[in-house]
MOPAC internal coordinates of N, CA, C and O (Angstrom, degrees):
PM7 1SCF
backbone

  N    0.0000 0     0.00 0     0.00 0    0    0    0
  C    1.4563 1     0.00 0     0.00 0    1    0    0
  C    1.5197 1   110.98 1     0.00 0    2    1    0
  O    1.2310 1   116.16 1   138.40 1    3    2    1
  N    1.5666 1   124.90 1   -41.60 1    3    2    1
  C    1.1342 1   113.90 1   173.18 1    5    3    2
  C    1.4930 1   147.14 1   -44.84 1    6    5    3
  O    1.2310 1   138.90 1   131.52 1    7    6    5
  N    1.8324 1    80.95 1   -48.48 1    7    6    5
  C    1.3738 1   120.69 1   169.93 1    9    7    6
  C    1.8809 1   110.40 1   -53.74 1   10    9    7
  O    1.2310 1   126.62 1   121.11 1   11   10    9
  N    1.0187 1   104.87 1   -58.89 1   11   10    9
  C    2.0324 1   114.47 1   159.87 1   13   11   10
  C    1.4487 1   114.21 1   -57.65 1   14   13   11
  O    1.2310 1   106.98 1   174.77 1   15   14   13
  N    1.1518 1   141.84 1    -5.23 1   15   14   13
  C    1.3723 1   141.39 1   170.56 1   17   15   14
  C    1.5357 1   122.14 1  -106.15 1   18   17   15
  O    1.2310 1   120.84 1   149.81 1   19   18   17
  N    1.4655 1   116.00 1   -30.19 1   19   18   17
  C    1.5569 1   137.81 1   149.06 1   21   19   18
  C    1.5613 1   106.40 1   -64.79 1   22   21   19
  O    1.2310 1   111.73 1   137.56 1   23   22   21
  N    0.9937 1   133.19 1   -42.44 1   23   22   21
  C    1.5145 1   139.37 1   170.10 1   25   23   22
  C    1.4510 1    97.72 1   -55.15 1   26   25   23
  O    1.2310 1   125.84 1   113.45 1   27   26   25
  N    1.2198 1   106.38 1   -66.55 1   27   26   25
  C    1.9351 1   102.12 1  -172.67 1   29   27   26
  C    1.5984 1   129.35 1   -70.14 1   30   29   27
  O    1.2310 1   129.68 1   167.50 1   31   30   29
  N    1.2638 1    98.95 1   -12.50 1   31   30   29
  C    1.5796 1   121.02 1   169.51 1   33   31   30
  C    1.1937 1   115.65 1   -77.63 1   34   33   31
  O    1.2310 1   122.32 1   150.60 1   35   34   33
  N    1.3855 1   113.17 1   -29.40 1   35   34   33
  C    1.6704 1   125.47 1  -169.25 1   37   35   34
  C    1.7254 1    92.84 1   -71.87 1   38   37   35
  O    1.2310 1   137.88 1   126.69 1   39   38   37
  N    1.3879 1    82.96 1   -53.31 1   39   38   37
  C    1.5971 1    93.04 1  -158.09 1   41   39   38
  C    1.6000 1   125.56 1   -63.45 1   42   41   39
  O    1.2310 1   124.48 1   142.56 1   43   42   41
  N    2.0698 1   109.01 1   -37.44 1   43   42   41
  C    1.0616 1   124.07 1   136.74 1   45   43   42
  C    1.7268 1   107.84 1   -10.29 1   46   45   43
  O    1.2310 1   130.58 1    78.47 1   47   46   45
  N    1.0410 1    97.19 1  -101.53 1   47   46   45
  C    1.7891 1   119.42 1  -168.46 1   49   47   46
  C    1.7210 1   113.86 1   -27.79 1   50   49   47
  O    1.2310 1   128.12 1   131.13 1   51   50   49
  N    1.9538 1   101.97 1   -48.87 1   51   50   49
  C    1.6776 1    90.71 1   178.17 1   53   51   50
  C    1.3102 1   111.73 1   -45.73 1   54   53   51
  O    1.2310 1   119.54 1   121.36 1   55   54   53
  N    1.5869 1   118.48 1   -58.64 1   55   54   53
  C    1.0965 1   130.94 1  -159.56 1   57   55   54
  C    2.2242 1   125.18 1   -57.06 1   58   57   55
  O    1.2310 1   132.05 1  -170.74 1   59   58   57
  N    1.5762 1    94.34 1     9.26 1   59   58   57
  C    1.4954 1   109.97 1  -143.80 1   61   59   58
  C    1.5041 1    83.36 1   -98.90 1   62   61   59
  O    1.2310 1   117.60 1    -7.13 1   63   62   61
  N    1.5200 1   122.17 1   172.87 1   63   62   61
  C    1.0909 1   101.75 1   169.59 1   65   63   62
  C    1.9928 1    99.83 1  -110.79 1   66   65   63
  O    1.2310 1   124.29 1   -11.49 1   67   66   65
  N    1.4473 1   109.37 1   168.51 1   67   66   65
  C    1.8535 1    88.02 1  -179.58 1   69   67   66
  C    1.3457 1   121.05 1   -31.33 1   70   69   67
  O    1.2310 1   121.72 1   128.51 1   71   70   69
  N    2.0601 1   114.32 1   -51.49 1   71   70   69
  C    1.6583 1   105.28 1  -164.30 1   73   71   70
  C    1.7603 1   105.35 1   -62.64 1   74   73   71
  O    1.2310 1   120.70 1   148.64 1   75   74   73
  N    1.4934 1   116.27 1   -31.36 1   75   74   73
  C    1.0934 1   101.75 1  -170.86 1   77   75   74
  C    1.1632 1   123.33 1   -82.57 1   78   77   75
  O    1.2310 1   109.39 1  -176.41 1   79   78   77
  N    0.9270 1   137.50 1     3.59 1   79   78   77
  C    1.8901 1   170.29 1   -95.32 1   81   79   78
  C    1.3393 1    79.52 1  -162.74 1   82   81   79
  O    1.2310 1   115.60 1   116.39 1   83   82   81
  N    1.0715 1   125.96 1   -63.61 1   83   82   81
  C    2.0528 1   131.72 1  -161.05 1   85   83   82
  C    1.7297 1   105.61 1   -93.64 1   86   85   83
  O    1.2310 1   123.76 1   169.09 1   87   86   85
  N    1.5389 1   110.39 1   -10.91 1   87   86   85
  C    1.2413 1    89.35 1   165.56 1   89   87   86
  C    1.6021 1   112.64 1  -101.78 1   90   89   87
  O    1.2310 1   127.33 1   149.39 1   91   90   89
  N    1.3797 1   103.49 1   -30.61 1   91   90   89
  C    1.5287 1    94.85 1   171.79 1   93   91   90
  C    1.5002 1   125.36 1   -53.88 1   94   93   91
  O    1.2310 1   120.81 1   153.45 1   95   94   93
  N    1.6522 1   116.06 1   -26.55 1   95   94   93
  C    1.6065 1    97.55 1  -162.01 1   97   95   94
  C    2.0239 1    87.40 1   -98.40 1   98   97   95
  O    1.2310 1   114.44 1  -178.28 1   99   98   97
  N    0.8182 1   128.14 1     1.72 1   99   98   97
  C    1.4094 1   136.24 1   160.50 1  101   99   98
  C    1.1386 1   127.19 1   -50.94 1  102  101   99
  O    1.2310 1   129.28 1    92.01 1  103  102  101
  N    1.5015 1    99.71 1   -87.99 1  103  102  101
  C    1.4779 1   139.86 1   174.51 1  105  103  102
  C    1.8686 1   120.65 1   -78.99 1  106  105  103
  O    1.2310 1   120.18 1   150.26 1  107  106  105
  N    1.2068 1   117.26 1   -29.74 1  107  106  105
  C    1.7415 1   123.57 1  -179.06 1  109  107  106
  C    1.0996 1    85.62 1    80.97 1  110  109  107
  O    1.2310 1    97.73 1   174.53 1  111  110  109
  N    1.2768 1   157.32 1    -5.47 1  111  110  109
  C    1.6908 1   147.56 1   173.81 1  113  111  110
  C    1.8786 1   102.48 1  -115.92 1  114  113  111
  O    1.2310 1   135.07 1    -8.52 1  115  114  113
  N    1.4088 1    88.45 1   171.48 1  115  114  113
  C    1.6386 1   105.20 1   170.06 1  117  115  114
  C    1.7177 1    99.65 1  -174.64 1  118  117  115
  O    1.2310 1   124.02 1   -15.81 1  119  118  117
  N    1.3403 1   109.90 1   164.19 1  119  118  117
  C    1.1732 1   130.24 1  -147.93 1  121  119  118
  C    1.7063 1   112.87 1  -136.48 1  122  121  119
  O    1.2310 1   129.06 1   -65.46 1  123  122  121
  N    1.6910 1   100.14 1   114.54 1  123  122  121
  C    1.3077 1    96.19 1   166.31 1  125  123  122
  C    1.3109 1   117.34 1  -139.21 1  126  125  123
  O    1.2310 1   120.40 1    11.94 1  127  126  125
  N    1.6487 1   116.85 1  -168.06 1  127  126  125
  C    1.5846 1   119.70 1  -149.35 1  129  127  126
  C    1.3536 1    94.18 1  -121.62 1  130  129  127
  O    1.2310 1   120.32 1   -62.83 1  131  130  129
  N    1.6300 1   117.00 1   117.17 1  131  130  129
  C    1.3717 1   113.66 1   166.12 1  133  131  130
  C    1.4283 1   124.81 1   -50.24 1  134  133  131
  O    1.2310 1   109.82 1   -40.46 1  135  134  133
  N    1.5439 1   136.70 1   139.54 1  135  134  133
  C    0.9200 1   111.43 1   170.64 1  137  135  134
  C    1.7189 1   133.21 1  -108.14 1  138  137  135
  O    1.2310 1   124.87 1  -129.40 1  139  138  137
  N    1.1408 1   108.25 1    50.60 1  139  138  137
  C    1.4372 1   127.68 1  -167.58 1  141  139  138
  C    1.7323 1    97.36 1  -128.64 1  142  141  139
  O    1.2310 1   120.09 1   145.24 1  143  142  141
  N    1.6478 1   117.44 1   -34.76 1  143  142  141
  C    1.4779 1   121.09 1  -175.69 1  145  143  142
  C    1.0633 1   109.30 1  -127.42 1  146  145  143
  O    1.2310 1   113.07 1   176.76 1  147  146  145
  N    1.3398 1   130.69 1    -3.24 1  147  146  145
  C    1.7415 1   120.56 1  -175.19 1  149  147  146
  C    1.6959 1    95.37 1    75.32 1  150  149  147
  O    1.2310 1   112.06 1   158.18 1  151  150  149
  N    1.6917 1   132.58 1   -21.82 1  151  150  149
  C    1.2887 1    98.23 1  -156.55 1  153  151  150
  C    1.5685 1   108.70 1   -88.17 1  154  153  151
  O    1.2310 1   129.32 1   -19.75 1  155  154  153
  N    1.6799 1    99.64 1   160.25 1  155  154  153
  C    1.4009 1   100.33 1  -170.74 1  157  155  154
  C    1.6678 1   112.43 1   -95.43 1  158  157  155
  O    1.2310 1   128.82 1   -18.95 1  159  158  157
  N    0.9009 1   100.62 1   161.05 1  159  158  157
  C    1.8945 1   134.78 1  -142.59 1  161  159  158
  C    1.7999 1    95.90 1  -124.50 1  162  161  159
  O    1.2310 1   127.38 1   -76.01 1  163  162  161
  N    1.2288 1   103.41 1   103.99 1  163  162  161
  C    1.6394 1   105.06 1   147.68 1  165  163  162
  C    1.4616 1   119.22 1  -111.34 1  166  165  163
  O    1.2310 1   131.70 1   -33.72 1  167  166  165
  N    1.7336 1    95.02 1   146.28 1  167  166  165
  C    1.7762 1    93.45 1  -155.02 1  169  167  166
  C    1.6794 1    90.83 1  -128.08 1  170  169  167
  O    1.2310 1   116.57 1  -103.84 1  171  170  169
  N    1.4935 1   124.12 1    76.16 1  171  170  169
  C    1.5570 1   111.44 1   166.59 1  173  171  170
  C    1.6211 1   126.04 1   -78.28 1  174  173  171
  O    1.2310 1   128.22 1   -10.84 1  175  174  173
  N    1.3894 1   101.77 1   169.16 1  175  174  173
  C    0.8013 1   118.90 1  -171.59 1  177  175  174
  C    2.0647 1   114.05 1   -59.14 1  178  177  175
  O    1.2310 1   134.42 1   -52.03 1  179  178  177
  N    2.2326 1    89.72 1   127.97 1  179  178  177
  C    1.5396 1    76.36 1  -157.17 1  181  179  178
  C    1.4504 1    78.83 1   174.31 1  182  181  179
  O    1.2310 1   129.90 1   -12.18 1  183  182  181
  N    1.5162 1    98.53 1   167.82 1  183  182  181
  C    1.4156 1   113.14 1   157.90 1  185  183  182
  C    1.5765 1   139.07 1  -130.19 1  186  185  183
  O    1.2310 1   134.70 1   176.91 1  187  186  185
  N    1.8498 1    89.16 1    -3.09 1  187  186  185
  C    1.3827 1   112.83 1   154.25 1  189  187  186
  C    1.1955 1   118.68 1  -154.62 1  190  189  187
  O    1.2310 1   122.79 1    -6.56 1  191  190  189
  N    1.4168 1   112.26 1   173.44 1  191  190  189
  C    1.8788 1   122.00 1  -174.54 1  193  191  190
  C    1.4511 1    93.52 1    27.41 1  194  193  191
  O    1.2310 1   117.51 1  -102.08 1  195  194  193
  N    1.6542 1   122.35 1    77.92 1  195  194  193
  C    1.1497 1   114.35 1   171.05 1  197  195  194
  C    1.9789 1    96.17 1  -148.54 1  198  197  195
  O    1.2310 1   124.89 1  -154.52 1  199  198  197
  N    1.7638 1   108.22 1    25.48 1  199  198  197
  C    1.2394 1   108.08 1   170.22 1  201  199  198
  C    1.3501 1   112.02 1  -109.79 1  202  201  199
  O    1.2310 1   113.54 1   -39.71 1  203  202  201
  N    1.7256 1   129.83 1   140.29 1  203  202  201
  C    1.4792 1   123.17 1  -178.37 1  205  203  202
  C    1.2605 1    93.41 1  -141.60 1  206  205  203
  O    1.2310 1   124.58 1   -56.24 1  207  206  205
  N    1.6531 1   108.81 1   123.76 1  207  206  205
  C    1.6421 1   108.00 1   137.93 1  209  207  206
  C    1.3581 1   123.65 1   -37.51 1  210  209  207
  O    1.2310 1   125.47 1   -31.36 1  211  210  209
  N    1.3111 1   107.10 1   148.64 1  211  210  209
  C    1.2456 1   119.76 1   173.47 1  213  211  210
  C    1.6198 1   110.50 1  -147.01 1  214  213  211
  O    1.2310 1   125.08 1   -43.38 1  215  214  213
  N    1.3783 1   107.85 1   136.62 1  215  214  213
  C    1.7245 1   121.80 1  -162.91 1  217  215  214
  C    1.7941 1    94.01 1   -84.05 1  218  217  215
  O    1.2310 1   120.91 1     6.15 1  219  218  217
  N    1.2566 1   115.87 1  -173.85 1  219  218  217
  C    1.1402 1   137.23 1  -175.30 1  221  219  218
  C    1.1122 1   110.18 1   -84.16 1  222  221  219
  O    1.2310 1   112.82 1   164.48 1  223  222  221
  N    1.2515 1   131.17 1   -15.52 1  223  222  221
  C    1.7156 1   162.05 1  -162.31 1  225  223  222
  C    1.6421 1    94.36 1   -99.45 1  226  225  223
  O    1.2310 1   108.98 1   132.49 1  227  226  225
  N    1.3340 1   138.24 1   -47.51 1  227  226  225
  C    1.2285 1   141.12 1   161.18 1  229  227  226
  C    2.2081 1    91.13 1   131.58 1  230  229  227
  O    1.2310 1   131.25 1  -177.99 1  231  230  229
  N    1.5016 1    95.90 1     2.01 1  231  230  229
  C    2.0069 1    92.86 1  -164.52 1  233  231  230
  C    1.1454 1   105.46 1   -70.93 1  234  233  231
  O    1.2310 1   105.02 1   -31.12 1  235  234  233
  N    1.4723 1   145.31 1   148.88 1  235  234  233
  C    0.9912 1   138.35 1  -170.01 1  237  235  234
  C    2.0497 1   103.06 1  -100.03 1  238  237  235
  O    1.2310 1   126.54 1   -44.04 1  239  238  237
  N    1.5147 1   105.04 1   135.96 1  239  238  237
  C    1.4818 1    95.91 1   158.19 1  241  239  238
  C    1.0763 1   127.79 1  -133.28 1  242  241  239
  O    1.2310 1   111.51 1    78.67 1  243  242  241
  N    1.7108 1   133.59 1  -101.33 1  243  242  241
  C    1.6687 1   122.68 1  -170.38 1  245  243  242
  C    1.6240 1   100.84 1   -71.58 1  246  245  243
  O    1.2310 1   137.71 1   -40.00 1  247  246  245
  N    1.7412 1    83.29 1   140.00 1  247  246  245
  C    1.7082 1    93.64 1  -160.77 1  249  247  246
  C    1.6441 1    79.16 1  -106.19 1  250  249  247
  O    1.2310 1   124.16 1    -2.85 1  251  250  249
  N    1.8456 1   109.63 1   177.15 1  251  250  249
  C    1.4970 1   121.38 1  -155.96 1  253  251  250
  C    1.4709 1    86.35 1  -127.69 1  254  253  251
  O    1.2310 1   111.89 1     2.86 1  255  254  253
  N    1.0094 1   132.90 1  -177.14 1  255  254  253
  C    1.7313 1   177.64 1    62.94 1  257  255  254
  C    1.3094 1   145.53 1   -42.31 1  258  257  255
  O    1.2310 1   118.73 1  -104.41 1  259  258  257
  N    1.3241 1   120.03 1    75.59 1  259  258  257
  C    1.2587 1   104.75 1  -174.64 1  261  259  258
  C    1.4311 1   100.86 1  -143.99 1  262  261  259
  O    1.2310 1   111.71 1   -25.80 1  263  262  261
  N    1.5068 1   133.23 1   154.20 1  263  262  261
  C    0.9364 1   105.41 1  -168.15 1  265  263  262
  C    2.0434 1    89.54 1  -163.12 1  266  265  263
  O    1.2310 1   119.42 1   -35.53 1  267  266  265
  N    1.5666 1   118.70 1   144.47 1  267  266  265
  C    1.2332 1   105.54 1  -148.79 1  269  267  266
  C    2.4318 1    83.01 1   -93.06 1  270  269  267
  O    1.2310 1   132.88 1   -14.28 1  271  270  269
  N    1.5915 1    92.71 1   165.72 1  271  270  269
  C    1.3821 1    96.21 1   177.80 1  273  271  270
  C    1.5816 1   121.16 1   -72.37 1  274  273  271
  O    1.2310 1   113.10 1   -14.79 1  275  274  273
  N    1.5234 1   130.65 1   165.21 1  275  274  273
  C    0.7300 1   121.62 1  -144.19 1  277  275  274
  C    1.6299 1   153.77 1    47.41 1  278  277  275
  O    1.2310 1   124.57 1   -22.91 1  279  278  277
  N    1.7189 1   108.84 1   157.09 1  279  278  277
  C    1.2760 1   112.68 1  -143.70 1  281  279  278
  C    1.7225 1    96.88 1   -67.56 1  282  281  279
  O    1.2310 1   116.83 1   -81.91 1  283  282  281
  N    1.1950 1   123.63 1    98.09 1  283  282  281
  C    1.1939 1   129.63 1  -170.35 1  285  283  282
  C    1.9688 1   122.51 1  -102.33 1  286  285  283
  O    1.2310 1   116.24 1   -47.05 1  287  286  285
  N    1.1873 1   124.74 1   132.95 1  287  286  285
  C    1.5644 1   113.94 1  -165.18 1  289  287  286
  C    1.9239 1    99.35 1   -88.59 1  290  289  287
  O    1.2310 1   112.71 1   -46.38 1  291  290  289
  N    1.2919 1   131.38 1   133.62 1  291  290  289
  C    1.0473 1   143.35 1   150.23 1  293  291  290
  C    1.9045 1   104.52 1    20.84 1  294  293  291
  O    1.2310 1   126.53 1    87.23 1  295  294  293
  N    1.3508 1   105.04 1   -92.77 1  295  294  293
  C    1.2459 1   126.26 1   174.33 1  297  295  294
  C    1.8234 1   121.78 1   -19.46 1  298  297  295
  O    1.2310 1   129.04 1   142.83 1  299  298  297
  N    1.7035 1   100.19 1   -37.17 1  299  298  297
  C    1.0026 1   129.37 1  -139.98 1  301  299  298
  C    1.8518 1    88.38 1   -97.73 1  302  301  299
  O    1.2310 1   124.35 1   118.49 1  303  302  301
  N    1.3012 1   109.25 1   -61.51 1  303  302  301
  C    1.7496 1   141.73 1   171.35 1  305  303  302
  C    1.5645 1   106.85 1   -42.15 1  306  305  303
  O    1.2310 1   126.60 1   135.44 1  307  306  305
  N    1.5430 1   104.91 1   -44.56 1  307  306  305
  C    1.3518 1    90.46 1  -170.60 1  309  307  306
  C    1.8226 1   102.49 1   -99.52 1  310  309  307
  O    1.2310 1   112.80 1   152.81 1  311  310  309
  N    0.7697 1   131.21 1   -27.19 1  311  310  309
  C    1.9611 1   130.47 1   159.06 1  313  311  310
  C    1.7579 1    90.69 1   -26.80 1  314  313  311
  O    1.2310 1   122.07 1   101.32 1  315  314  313
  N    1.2299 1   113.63 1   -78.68 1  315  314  313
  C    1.6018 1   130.11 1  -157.85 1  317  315  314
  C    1.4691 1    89.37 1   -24.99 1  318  317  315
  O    1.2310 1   121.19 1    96.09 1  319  318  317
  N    2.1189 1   115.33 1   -83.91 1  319  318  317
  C    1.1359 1   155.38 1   166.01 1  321  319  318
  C    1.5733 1    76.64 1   -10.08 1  322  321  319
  O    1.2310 1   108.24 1    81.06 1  323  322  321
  N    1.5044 1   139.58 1   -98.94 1  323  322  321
  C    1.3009 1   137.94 1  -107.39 1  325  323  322
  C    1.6847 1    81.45 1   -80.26 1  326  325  323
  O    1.2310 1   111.92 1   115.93 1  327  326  325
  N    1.2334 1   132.83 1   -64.07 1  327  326  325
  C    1.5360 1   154.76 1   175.98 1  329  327  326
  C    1.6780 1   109.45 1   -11.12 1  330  329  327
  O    1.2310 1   130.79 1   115.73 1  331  330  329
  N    1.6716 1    96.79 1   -64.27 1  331  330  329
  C    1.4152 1   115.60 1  -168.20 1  333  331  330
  C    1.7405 1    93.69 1   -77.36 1  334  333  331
  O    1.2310 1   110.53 1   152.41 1  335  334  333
  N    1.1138 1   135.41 1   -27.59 1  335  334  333
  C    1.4294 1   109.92 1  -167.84 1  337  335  334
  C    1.4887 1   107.06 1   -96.04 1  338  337  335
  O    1.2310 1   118.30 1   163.97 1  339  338  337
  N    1.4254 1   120.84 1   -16.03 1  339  338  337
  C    1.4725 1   130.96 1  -176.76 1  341  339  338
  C    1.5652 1   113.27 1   -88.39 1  342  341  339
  O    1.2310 1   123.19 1   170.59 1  343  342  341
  N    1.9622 1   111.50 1    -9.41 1  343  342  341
  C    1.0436 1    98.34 1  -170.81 1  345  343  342
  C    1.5578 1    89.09 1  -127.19 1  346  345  343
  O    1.2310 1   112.45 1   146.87 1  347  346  345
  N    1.5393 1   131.85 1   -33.13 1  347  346  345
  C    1.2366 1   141.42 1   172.70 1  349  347  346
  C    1.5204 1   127.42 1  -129.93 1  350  349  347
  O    1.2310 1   138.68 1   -92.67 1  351  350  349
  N    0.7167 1    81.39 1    87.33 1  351  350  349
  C    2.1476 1    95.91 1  -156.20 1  353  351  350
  C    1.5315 1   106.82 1   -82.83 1  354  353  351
  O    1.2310 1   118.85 1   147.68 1  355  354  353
  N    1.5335 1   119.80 1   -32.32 1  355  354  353
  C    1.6482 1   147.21 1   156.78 1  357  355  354
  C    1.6120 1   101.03 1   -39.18 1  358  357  355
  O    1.2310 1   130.17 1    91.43 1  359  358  357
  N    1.3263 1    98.00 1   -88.57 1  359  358  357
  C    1.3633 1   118.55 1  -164.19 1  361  359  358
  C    1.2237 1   119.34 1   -52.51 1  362  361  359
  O    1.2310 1   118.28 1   143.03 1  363  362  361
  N    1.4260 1   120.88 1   -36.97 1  363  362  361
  C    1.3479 1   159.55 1   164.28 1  365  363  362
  C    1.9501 1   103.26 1   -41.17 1  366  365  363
  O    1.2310 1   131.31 1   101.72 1  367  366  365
  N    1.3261 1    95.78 1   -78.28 1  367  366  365
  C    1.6914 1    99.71 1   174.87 1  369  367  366
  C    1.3656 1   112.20 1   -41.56 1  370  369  367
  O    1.2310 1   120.54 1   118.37 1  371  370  369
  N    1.5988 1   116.57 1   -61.63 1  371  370  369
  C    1.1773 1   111.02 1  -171.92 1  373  371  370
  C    1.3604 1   137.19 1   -41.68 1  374  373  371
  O    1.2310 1   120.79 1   154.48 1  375  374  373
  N    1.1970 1   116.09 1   -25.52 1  375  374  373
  C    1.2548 1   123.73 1   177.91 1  377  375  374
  C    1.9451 1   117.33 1  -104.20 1  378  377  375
  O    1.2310 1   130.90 1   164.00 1  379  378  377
  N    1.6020 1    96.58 1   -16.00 1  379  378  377
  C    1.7190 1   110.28 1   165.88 1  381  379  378
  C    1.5629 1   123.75 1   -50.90 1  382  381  379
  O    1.2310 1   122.47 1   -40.35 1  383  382  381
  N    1.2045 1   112.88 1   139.65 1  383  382  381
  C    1.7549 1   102.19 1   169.92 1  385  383  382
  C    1.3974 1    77.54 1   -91.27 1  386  385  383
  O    1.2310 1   138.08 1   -17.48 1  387  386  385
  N    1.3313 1    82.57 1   162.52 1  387  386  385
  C    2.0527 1   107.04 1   162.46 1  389  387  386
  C    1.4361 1   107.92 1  -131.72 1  390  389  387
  O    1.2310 1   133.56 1   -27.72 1  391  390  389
  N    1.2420 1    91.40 1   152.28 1  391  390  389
  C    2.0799 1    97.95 1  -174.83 1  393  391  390
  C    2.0347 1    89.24 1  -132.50 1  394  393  391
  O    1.2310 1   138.51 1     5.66 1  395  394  393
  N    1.6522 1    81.73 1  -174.34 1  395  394  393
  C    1.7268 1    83.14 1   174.90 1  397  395  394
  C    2.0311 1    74.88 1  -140.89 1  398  397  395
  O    1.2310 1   134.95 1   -18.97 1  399  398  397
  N    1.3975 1    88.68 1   161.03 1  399  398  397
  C    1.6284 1    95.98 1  -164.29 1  401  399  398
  C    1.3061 1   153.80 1    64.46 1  402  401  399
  O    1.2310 1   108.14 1   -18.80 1  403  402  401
  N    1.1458 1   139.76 1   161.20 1  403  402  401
  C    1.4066 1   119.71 1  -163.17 1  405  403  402
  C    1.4451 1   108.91 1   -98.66 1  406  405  403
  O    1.2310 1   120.10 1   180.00 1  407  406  405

């Protein structure tokens, strides 16, 4: 199992761009831009309820849920997450719960 979670972390990371690359190994989060709203997306470390808006202010608000099927490792969960909101951020919500808080 470890070995599958270093695999999905690796793989996570190619796909990152440098800043987000530097905020994840920083911060355990990184941040991207829907592309249906411009709005921005923090994606920590997690495998659920681990997506939050975030304002222009940097405050975080309605957080997301979504999470792809199967027994999936961390690394693996958040690629999906970063993928689906940068490429279908619409379609994506619709089927998301949203919460407020962590």
């Amino acid at each position: 199992m470890e070995e599958r979670r270093k695999k999905g972390v690796r793989l996570l990371r190619s796909w990152l761009t440098a800043q987000q690359r530097a905020q994840f190994d920083r911060d355990g989060y990184f941040e991207v831009v829907g592309c249906d709203t411009g709005t921005r997306y923090r994606i920590r470390r997690g495998t659920s309820a681990n997506i939050r808006e975030v304002d222009a202010s940097g405050r975080l608000g309605m957080g997301w849920c979504f999470v792809p099927a199967g027994e999936l490792v961390e690394g693996d969960v958040m690629l999906v997450q970063k993928i689906a909101l940068e490429t279908s951020e619409l379609e994506t919500l619709n089927i998301a719960k949203n919460f407020y808080g962590w």
